[in-house]
C-alpha positions as CSV (number, residue, x, y, z in Angstrom):
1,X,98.2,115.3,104.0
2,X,98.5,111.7,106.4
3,X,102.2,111.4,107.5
4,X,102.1,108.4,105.2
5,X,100.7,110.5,102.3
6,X,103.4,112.0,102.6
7,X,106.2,109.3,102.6
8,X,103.9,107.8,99.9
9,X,104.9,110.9,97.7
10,X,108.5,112.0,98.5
11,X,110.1,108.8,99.2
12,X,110.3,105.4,97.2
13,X,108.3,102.5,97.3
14,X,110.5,100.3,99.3
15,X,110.6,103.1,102.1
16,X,106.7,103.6,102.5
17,X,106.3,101.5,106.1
18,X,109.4,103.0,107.5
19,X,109.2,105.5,110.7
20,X,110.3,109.2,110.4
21,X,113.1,108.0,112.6
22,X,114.1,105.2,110.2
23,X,113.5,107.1,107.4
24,X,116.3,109.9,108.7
25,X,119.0,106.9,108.5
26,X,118.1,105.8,105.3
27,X,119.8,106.0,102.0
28,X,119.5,109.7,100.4
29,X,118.6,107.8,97.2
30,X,115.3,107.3,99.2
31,X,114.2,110.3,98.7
32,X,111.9,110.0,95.9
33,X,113.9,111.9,92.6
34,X,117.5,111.6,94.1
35,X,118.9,108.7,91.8
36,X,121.8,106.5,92.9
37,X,124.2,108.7,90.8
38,X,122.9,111.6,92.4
39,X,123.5,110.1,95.9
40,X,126.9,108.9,95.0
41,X,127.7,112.9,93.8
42,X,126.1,114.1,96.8
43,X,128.5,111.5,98.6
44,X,131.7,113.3,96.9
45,X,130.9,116.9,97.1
46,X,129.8,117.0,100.9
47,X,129.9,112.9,102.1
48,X,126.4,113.0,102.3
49,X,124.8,109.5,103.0
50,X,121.2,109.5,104.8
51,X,118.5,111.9,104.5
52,X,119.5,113.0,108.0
53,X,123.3,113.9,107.0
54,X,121.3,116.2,103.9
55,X,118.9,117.4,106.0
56,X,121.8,118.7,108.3
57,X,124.7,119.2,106.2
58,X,126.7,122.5,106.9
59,X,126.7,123.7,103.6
60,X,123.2,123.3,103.4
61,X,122.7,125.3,106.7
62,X,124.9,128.1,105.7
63,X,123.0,128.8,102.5
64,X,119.5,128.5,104.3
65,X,121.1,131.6,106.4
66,X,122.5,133.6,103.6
67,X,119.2,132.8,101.3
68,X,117.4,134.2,104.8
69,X,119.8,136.9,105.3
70,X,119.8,138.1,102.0
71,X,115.5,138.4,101.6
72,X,115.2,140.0,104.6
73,X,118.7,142.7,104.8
74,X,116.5,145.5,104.2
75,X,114.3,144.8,107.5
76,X,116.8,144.0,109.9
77,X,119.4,146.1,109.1
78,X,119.1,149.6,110.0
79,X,118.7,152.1,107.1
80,X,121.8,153.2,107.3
81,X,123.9,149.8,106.8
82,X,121.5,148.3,104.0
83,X,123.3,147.5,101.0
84,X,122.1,146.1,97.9
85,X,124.8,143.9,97.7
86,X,123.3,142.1,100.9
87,X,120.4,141.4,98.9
88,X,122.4,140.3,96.4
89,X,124.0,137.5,98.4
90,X,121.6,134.9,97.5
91,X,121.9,134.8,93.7
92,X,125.9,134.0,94.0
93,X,126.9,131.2,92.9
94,X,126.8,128.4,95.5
95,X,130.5,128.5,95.7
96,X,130.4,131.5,97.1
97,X,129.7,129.4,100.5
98,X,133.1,129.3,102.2
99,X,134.1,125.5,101.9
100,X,132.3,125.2,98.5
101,X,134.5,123.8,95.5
102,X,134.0,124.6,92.3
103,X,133.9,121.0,91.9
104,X,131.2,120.5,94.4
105,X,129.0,123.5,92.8
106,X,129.5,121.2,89.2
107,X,128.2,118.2,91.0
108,X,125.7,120.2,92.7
109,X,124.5,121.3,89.3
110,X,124.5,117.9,87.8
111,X,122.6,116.5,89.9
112,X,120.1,119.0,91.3
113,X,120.3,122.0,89.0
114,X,122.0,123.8,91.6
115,X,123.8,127.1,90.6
116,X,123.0,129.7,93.4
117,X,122.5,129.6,97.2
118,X,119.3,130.0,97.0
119,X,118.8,127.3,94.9
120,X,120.5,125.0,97.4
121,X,118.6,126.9,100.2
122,X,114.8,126.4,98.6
123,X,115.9,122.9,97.0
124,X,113.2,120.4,97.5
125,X,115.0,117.6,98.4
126,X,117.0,119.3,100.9
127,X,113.2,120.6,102.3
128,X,112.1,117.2,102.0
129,X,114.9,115.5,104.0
130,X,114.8,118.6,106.7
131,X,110.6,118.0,107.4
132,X,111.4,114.7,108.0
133,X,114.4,114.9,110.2
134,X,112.1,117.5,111.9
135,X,109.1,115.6,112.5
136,X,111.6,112.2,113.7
137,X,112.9,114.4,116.1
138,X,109.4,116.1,117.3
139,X,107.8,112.4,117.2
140,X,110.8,111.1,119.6
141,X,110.7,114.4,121.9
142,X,106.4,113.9,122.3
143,X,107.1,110.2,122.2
144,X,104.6,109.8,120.0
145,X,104.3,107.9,116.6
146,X,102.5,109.3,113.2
């Protein structure tokens, strides 16, 4: 897939000529499948703006590391401090993620479906906004456009 393949398919119409750079300091609503609504949610629960401020967003980041953490416990712990409860860690509800409300886990729910870490670890719009955010930064470090 054509870097603009791409933004063809995860991002709206209106954003299809921007750059990967641009794109990170665009609205989240950009992202093709987050509505207005759901931007102004994400605004409340972690004041999440751009895809950028998604794409890095601490609670975002923690869960990513717990969802990690918690698939691979049995092969990087030794054998003797495995738990199952490590492995468990991923399947708790996202506000189990210290800084988490209750009421952000609601909005998080409404408006992606969002009940575990994991979910918010694996969610595709938080994967979308992340490969983007990656690639702006890679294009700007090669200084090189796609």
């Amino acid at each position: 897939m054509s870097a603009s393949e791409f933004i063809v398919k995860f991002f709206d119409k209106k954003y299809e000529n921007l750059s990967f750079e641009e794109l990170c300091k665009a609205p989240v609503s950009a992202i093709s499948g987050i509505s207005e609504s759901d931007a102004a949610d994400l605004k409340k629960a972690f004041g999440i703006d751009t895809v950028e401020e998604l794409a890095t967003n601490k609670y975002v980041l923690l869960a990513q590391g717990i969802n990690c953490f918690s698939k691979s416990s049995g092969q990087i712990l030794d054998k003797k401090f495995e738990s199952a409860e490590f492995e468990e860690l991923r399947k708790k509800p996202v506000s189990a993620v210290s800084g988490v409300s209750e009421s952000d886990a609601v909005l998080l729910k409404k408006t992606f479906g969002i009940d575990t870490i994991q979910e918010l670890a694996e969610n595709k719009y938080v994967m979308t906004a992340q490969f983007v955010t990656a690639l702006a930064s890679l294009t700007k470090l090669l200084g090189v456009s796609l």
